[in-house]
C-alpha positions as a printed Julia matrix, in Angstrom:
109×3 Matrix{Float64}:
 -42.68  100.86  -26.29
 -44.74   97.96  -26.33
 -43.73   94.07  -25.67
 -43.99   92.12  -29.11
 -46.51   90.04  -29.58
 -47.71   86.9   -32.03
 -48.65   89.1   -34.29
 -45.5    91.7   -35.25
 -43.56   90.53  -37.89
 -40.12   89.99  -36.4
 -38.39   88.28  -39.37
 -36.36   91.55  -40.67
 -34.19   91.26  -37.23
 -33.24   87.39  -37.78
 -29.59   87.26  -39.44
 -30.17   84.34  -42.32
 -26.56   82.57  -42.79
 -25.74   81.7   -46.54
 -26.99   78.83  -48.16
 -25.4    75.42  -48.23
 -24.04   74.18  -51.68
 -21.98   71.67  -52.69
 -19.02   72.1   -54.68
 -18.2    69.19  -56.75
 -14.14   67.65  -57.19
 -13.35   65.65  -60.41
 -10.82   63.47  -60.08
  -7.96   65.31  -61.73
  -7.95   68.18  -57.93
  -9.42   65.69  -55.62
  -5.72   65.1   -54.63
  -5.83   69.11  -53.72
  -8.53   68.05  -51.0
  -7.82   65.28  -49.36
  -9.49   62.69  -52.32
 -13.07   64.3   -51.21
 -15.1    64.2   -54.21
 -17.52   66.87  -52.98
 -17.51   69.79  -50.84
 -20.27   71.1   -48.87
 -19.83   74.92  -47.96
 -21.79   78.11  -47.06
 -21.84   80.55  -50.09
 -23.73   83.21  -51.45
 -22.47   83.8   -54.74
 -19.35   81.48  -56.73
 -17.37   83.98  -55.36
 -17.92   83.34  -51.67
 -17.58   79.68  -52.55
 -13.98   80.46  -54.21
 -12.99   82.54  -50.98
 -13.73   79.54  -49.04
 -11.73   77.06  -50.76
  -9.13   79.53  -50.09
  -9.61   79.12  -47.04
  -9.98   75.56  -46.14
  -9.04   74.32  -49.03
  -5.66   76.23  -50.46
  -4.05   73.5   -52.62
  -7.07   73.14  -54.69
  -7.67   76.9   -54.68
  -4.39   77.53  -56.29
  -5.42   75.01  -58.54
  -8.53   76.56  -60.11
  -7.39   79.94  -59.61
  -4.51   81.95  -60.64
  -2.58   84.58  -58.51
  -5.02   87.51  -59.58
  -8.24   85.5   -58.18
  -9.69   84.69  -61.17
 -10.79   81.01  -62.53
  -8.5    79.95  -64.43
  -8.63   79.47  -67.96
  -8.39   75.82  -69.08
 -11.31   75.34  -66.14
 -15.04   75.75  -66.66
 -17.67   76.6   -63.57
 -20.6    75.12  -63.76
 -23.69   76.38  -61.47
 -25.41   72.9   -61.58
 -25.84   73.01  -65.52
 -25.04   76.43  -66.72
 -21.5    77.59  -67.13
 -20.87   80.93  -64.79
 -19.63   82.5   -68.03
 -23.12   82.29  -69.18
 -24.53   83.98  -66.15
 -22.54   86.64  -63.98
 -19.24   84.67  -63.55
 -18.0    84.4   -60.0
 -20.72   86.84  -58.8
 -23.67   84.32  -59.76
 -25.78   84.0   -56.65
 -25.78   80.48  -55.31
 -29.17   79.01  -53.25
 -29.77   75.91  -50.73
 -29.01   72.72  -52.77
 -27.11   74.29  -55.39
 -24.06   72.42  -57.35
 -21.25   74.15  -58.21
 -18.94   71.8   -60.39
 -15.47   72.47  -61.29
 -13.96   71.3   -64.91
 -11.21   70.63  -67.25
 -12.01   72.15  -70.5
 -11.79   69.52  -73.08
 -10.47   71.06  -76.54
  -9.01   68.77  -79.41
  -9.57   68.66  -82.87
């Protein structure tokens, strides 16, 4: 076997760690996380992000999720503008730079 050299394309055998987003707090769960108003986490998908705040963030986890996992229903995800429901829920794929924002649903009449 042969050393590598400038030219082989080495790239598949670098590990790539997820992307960095930021999770935006509104005011009503920033009490959940120590007043920050934004989060910034490693996450591949709304999912991963969710797992995290489990993690390092359980108070406001419990908050926008119920005991099953799922988001709970008076709160909408956005993925900067769109609404997860709108794309593939928790599994949407998050990139670099990404804003995932966490709200009250407003209903009234």
């Amino acid at each position: 076997m042969r050393p590598p050299t400038a030219g082989d394309n080495l790239a598949p055998h670098l590990m790539v760690g997820p992307p960095t987003i930021t999770i935006h707090v509104p005011g009503l769960l920033r009490d959940y996380c120590a007043g920050w108003t934004e989060l910034s986490i490693p996450a591949r998908t709304v999912r991963a992000a969710l797992e995290d705040l489990e993690q390092h963030h359980s108070a406001l986890y419990r908050n926008v999720c119920d005991e099953t996992g799922a988001v709970r229903r008076h709160l909408n995800v956005f993925v900067n503008a769109d609404n997860v429901r709108d794309l593939d829920g928790v599994d949407t794929t998050l990139t670099a730079g990404d804003v995932v924002t966490i709200l009250p649903a407003v209903s009234g009449g």
